[in-house]
C-alpha positions as CSV (number, residue, x, y, z in Angstrom):
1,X,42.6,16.1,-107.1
2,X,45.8,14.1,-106.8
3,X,48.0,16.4,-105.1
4,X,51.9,15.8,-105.1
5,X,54.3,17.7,-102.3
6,X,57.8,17.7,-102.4
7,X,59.7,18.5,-99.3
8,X,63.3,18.4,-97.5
9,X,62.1,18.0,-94.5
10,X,59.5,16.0,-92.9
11,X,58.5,14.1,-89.6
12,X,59.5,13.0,-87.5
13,X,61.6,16.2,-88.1
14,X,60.3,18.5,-85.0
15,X,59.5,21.8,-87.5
16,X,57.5,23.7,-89.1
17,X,57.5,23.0,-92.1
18,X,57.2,19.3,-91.2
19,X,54.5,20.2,-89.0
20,X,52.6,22.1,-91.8
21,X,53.0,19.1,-94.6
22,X,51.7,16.7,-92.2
23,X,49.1,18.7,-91.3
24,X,47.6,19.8,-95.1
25,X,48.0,16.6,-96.6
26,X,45.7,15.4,-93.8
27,X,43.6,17.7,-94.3
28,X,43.5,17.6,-97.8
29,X,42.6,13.8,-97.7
30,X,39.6,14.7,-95.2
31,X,38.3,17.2,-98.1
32,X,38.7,13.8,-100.7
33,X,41.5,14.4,-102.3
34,X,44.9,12.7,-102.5
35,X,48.6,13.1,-101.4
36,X,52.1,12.3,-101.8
37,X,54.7,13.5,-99.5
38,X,58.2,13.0,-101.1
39,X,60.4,13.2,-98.9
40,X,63.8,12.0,-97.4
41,X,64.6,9.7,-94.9
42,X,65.4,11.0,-91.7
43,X,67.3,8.9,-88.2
44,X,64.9,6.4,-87.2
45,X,62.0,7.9,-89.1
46,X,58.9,6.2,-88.9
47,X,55.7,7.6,-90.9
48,X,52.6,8.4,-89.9
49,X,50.1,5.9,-89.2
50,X,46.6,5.7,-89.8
51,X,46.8,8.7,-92.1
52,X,45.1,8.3,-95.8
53,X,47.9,9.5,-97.6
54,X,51.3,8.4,-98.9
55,X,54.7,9.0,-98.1
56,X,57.5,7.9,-100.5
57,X,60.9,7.9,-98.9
58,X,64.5,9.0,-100.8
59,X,67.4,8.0,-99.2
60,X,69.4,11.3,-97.7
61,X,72.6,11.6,-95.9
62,X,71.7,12.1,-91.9
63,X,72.2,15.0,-89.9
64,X,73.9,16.9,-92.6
65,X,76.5,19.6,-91.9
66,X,76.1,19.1,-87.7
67,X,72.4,20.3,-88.8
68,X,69.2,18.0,-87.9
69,X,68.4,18.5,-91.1
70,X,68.6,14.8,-94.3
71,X,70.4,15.7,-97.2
72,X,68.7,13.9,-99.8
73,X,70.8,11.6,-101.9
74,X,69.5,12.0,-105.9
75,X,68.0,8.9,-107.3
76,X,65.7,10.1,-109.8
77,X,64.2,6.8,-111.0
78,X,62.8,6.2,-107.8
79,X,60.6,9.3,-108.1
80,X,59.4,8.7,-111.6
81,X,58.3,5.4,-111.0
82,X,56.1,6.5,-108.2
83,X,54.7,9.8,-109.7
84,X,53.9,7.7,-112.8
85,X,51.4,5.5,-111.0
86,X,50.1,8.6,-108.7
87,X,49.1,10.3,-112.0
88,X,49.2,14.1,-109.9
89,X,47.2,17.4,-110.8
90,X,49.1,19.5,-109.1
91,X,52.6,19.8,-107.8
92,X,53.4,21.4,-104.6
93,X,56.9,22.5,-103.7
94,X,57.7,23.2,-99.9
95,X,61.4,24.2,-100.8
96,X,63.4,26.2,-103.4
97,X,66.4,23.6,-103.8
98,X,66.9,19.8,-103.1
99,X,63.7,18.3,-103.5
100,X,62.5,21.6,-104.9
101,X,64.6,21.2,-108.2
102,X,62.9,17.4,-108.1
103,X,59.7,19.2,-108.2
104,X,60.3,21.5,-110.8
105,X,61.4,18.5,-113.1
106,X,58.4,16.9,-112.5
107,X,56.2,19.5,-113.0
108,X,57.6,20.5,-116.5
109,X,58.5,16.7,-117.4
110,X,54.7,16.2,-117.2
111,X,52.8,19.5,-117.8
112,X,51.5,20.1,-114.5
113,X,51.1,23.4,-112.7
114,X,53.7,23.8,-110.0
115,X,52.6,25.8,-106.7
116,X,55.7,26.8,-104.0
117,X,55.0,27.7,-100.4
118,X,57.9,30.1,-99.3
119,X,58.1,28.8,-95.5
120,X,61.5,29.6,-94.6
121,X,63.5,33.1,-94.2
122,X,65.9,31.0,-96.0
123,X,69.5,33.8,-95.5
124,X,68.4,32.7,-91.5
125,X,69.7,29.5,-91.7
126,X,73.3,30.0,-93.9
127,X,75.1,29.4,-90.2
128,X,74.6,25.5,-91.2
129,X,77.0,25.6,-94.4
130,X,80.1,26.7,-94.8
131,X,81.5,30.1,-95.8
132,X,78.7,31.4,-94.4
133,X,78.3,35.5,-94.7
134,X,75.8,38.5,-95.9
135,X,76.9,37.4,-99.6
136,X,75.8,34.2,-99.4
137,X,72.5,35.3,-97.6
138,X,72.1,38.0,-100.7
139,X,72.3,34.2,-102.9
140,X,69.9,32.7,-101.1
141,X,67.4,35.3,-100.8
142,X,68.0,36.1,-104.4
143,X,68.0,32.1,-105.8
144,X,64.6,31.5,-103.5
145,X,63.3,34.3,-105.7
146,X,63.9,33.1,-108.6
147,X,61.9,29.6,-108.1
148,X,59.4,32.0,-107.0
149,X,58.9,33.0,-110.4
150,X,58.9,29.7,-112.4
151,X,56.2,28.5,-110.4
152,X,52.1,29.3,-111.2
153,X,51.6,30.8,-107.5
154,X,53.3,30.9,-104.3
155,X,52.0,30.8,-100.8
156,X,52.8,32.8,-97.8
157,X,52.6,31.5,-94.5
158,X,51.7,35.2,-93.6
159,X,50.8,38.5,-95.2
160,X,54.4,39.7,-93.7
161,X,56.0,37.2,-95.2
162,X,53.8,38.3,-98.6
163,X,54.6,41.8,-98.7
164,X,58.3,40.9,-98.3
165,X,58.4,38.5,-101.0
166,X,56.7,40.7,-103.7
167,X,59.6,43.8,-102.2
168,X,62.4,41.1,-102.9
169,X,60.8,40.8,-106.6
170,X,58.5,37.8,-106.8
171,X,56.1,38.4,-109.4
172,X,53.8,35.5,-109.7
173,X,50.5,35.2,-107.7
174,X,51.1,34.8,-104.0
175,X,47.7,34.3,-101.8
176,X,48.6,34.5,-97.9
177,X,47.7,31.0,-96.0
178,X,49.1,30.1,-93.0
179,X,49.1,26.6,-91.5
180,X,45.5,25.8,-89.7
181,X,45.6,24.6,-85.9
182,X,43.3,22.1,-84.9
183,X,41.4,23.8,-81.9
184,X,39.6,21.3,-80.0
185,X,42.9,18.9,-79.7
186,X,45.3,21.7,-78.2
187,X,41.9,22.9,-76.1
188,X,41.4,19.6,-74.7
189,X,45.3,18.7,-73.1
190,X,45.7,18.2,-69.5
191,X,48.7,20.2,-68.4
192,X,48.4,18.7,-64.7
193,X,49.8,16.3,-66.1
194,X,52.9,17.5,-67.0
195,X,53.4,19.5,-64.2
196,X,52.9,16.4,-62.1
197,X,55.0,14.3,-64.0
198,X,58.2,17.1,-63.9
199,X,57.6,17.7,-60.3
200,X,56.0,21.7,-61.1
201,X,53.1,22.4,-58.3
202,X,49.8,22.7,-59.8
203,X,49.6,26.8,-58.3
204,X,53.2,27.6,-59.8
205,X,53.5,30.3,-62.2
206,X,54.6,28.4,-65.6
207,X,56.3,30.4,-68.2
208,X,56.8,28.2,-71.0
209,X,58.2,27.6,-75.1
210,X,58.1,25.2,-77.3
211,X,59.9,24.7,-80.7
212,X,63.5,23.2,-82.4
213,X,65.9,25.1,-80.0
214,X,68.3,26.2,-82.9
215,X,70.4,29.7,-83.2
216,X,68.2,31.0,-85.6
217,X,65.9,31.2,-82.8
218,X,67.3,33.5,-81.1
219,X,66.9,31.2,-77.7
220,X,69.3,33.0,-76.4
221,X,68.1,36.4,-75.2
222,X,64.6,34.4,-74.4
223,X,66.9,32.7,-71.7
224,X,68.6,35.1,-70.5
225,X,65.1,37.6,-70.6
226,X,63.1,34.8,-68.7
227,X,65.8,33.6,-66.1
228,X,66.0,37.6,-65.5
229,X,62.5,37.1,-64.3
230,X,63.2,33.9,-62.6
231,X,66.0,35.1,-60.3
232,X,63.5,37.2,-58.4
233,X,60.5,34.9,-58.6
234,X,61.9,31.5,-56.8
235,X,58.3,29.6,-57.3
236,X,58.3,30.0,-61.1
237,X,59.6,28.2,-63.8
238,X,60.5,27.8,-67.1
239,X,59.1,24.9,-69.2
240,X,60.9,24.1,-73.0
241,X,60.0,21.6,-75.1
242,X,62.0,20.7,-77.7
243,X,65.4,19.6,-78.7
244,X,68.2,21.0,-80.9
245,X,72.1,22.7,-80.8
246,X,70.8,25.6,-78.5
247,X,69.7,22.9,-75.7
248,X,73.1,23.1,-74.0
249,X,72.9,27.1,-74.2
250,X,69.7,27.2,-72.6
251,X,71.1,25.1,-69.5
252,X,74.3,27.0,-69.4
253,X,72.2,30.1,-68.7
254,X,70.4,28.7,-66.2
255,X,73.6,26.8,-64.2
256,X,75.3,30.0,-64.3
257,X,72.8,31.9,-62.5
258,X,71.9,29.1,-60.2
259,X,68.7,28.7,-61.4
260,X,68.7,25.1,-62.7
261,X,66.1,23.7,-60.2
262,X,63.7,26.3,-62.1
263,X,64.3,25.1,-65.4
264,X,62.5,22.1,-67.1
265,X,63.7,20.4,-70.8
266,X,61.4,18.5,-72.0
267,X,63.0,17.2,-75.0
268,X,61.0,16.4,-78.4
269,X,57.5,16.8,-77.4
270,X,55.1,14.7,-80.1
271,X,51.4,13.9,-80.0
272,X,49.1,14.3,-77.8
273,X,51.9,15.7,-74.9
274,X,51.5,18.9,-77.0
275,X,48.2,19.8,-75.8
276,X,49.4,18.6,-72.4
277,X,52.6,20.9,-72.7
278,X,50.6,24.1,-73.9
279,X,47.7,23.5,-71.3
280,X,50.5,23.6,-68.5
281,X,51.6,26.8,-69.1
282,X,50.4,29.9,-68.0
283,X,52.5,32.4,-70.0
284,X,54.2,31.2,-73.7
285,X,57.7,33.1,-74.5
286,X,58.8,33.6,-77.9
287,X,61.7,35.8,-79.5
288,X,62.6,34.2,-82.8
289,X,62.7,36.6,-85.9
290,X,63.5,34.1,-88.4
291,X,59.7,32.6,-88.6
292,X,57.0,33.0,-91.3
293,X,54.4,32.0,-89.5
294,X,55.1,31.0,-86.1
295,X,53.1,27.9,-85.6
296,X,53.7,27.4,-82.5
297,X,52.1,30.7,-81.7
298,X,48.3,29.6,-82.5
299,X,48.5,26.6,-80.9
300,X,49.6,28.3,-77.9
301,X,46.7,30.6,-78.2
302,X,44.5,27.3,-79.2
303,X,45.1,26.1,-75.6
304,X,44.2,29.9,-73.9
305,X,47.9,30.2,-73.4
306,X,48.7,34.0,-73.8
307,X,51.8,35.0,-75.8
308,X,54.7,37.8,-75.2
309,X,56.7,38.1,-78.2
310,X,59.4,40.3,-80.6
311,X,57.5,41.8,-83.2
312,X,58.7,39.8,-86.6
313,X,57.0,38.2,-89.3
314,X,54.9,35.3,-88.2
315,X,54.7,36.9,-84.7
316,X,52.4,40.6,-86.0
317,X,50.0,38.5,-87.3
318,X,49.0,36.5,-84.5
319,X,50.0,38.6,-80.9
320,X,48.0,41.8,-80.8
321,X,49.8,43.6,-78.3
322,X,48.0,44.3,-75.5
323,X,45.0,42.4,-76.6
324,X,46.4,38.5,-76.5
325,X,49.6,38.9,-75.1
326,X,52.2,41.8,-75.4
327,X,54.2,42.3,-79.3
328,X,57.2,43.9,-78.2
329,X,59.7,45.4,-80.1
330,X,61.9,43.6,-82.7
331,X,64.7,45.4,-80.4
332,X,63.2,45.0,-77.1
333,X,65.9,44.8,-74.5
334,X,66.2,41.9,-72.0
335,X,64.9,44.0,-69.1
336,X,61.5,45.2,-71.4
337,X,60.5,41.2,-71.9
338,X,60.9,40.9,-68.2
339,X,58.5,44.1,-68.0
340,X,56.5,42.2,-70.3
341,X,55.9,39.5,-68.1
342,X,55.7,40.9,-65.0
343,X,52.4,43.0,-66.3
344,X,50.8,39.4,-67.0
345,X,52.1,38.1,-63.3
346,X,50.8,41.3,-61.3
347,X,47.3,41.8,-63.1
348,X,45.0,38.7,-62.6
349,X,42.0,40.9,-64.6
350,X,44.3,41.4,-67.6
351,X,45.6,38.0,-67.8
352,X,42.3,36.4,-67.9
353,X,41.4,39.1,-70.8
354,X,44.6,38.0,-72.5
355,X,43.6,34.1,-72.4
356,X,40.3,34.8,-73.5
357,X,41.6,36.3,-76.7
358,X,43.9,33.8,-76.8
359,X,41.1,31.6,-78.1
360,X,39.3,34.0,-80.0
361,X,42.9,34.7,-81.8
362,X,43.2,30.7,-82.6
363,X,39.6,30.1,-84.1
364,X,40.8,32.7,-86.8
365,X,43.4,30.2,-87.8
366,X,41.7,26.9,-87.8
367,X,42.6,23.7,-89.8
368,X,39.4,23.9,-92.3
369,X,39.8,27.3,-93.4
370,X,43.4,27.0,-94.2
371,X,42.8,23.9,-96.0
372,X,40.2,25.2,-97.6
373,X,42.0,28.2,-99.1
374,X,44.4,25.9,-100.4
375,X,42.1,23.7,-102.4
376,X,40.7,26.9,-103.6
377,X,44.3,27.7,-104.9
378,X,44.5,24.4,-106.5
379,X,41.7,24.8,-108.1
380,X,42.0,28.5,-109.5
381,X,45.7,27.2,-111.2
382,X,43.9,24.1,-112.7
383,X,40.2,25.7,-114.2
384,X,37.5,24.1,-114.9
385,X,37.3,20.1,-116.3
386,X,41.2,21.0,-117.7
387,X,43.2,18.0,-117.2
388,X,46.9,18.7,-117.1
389,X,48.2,15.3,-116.5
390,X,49.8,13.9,-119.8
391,X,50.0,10.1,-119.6
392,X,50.7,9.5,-123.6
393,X,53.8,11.5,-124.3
394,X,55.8,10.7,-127.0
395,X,60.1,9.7,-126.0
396,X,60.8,12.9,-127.9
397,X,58.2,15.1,-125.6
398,X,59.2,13.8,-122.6
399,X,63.3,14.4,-123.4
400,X,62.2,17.7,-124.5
401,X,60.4,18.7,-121.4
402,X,63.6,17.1,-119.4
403,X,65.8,19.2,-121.1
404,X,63.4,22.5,-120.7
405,X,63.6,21.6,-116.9
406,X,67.3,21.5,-116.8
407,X,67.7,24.8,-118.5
408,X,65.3,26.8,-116.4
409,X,67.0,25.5,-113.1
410,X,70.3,26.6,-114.4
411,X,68.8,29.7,-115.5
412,X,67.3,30.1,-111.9
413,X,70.5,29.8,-110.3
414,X,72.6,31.9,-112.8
415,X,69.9,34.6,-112.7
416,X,70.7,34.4,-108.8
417,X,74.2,34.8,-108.8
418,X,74.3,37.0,-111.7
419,X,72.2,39.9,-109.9
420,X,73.9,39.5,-106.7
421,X,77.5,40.5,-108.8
422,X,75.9,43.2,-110.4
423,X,75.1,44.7,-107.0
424,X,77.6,46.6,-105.2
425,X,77.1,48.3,-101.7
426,X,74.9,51.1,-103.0
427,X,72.7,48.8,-104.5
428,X,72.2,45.8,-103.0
429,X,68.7,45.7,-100.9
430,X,69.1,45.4,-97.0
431,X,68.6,41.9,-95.3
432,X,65.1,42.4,-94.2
């Protein structure tokens, strides 16, 4: 199959959903098939090399809104040109807007079957433009639903995220598959390495995260929670890797409390220093409830590091409480995390329990089964020997088809907003 993704953010992005095209289209050339990631161009991006598929590049406007995010500038032509001599099967959106509308044009211009992977809790992130409030979550929620629809079948990073998108009204197909984590490279890092070359003794108690340190992450209490901890335990420390706005708020919590020889930013943490990061840690620390899957979870786990969480989507399907880690409560106050941590710290017989199913957690996600699934998707949308790519259309087909396009993305986005005015207070569905 020729297999065509469409996404607004990509590497060198630090993300997940970066993280999670990357890693399928790989995977998806290993199984013989091909890929295009569309794509705009981020700050001093430079693609993948030695990878078997292609990237094609739209210019974008850089760091849009304050955000790390590329705002993709439209230049149609550019995409057609390219998606002509590709000749995809399938289409695979990784967004509801942006690129997303660029995939839905495509899709219908040419006849193909359109599949959408619902990665993002998207009314988490309405902080980055303006006039920001529960309204214009409402919208969000509400216009993400709406692609949902026009698409053949939509994927769920988890069967959380699932249940919640059929609740907010998604009809079509969705079939839960997270993003695979390749076991044997996170199992393999050295984190002596690390602790050597950030001055942490080998013996030290590690408690560590990694991830884009934005608000939606909720970095906040996880600071405030882990330098808790800290403040009575002088020979640990806290290891993040990462970068992003909530950097600054991370040290401030720390230089307040006089704890800033305990803390260690890593910055952006790429290739094979993530192994090295995860293997240095003894304890990975997670609070975000904004995730769908929590990547970063499983690879965590790949590595025998055990996990505390908050119980969200993403996190439930991966922590078993007790078992792996501890899932605490969505609600779980400061002092409970540092509860949390102190049972893994005081019981050497439970944390080596923990790390053990750690790894038995992470084989359950593995890169071949998730690719795997998705091929099987693929394949269920396109049946057997049909061919939906239309090389031979006619000038009136194809303007047709455009103009089809058009109208259903206007009709997504009016549907949207239409509902959300209908609603008052009484009716309107809680932010979940």
């Amino acid at each position: 199959m020729n297999i065509c993704m469409f996404t607004n953010t990509y590497l060198p992005h630090v993300g997940g959903v970066a993280r999670s095209v990357a890693i399928f289209a790989e995977d998806l050339c290993r199984l013989g098939h091909k890929v295009l990631v569309i794509a705009p161009t981020f700050h001093e991006h430079t693609d993948p090399t030695g990878v078997q598929y292609e990237v094609l590049r739209l210019p974008a406007i850089q760091n849009f809104n304050g955000s790390d995010f590329s705002l993709r500038i439209p230049i149609p032509f550019i995409i057609n040109h390219k998606i002509d001599q590709f000749s995809p099967d399938v289409i695979h959106s990784h967004h509801p807007y942006l690129l997303g509308d660029a995939a839905i044009r495509t899709a219908r211009t040419r006849g193909l079957p359109l599949v959408f992977t619902h990665h993002t809790l998207y009314e988490q992130y309405t902080h980055y433009v303006p006039l920001d409030s529960e309204t214009l979550q409402h919208f969000v929620i509400k216009l993400s639903t709406e692609y949902a629809n026009l698409c053949a079948k939509v994927v769920a990073p988890s069967l959380s995220v699932g249940r919640l998108l059929r609740k907010r009204g998604v009809e079509k197909p969705i079939e839960d598959i997270p993003t695979g984590v390749d076991i044997q490279f996170f199992s393999k890092g050295r984190g002596e390495k690390i602790r050597q070359a950030h001055g942490i003794p080998q013996h030290a108690l590690v408690i560590g995260h990694l991830g884009r340190l934005a608000p939606e992450k909720n970095l906040t209490y996880l600071a405030e929670a882990v330098a808790l901890f800290l403040g009575s335990n002088r020979e640990a420390f806290f290891v993040v890797g990462g970068s992003g706005p909530s950097g600054s708020e991370i040290k401030r919590i720390f230089a307040d409390r006089a704890l800033s020889d305990q803390l260690r930013m890593l910055g952006t943490v790429t290739g094979q220093d993530l192994a090295h990061v995860y293997q240095a840690m003894d304890l990975f620390v997670f609070s975000s409830k904004s995730e769908t899957q929590g990547m970063v979870l499983t690879e965590a786990m790949a590595a025998g590091t055990p996990v505390i969480a908050l119980d969200a989507s993403g996190a439930r399907e991966v922590v078993e409480d007790g078992r792996n880690g501890r899932l605490l409560s969505e609600n779980a106050s400061r002092r409970s995390f540092v509860q949390a941590i102190r049972e893994f710290t005081e019981d050497a017989t439970r944390a080596e329990a923990w790390q053990r199913e750690a790894l038995k957690t992470a084989n359950r996600f593995s890169r071949a089964r998730s690719a795997d699934r998705l091929v099987h998707l693929y394949q269920s949308i396109l049946g057997h020997g049909t061919d939906h790519r239309t090389h031979e259309l006619i000038p009136f087909d194809t303007l047709m088809r455009r103009l089809k396009a058009e109208w259903e993305l206007i009709s997504e986005k009016t549907k949207a907003a239409t509902k959300l005015i209908k609603e008052d207070d009484s009716t309107q569905v809680p932010l979940e």
